[in-house]
N, C-alpha and C positions, 0 to 999 in steps of 0.2 A: 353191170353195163360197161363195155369196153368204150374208149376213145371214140371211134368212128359212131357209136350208136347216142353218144354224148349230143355227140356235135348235130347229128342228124335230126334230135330230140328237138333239141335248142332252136334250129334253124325254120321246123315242125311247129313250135310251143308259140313260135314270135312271129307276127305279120310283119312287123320291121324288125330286121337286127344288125346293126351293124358291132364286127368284127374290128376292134382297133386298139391304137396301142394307147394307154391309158384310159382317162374318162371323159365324158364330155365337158366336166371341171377344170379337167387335168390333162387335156391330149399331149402326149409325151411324141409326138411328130407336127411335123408341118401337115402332113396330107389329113392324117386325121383329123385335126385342125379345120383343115379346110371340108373337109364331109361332115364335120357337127355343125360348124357356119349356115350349112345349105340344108343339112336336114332340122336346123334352127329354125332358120326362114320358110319352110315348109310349114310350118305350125303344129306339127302332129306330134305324137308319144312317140318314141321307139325305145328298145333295148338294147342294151351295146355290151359287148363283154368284152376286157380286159385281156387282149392278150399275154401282154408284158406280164402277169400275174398268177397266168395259165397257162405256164408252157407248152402243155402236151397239147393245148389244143393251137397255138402256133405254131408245132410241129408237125399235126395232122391234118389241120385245115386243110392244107393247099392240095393233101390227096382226096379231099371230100370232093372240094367246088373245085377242083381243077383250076385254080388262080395261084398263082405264086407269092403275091403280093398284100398287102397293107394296107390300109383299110379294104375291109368287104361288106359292102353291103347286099344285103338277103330281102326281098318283097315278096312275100307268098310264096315263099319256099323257093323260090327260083334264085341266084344270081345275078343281082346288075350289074354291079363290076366294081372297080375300084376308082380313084380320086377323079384320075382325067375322065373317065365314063360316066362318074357321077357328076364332074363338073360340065363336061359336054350336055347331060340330057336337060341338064339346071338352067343350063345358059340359055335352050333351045324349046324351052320351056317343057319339055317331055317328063321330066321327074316329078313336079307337082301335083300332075293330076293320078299320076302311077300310085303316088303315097297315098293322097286323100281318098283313093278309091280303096286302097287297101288297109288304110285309118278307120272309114266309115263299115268293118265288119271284122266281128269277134274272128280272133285266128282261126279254130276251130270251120268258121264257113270259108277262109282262104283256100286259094288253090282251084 
């Protein structure tokens, strides 16, 4: 399986996933940082994977999801965006109910 079908798998396999630099232990940035805070206070599961430890998929991401950027988070296969997009939908209360509806169903029924 090449890079691009890695990444598509992953994004495929996980109802939440965010793309960031360390762990949610460990965020090795401020913004990721700030997007485990919110998807903390969310109260749900997600899966996050480790850029900083995966190069090639910090290299290739930004040709999958067409984002350039740091953290990414992924909902049902689609796209939210990054820090200020997740911090925007957070504040306006949009992201909460995004997660719990896509918390409350096995990946597989996502999409």
């Amino acid at each position: 399986m090449d890079i691009f079908e890695t990444i598509k798998a992953q994004i495929a396999d996980n109802t939440i996933l965010l793309y960031m630099k360390g762990s949610p232990d460990q965020p090795q940035c401020g913004f990721s940082a700030q997007v485990i805070q919110i998807l903390m206070a969310c109260g749900e599961r997600f899966a996050y994977i480790d850029i900083l430890s995966n190069p090639e998929i910090r290299a290739n991401l930004p040709q999958v999801s067409d984002w350039p950027t740091f953290p990414q988070l992924f909902i049902d296969g689609e796209l939210i965006g990054g820090c200020d997009i997740i911090t925007e939908m957070h504040q306006s209360g949009e992201l909460l109910p995004l997660v719990k509806e896509a918390a409350g169903r096995p990946a597989a029924e996502a999409g």
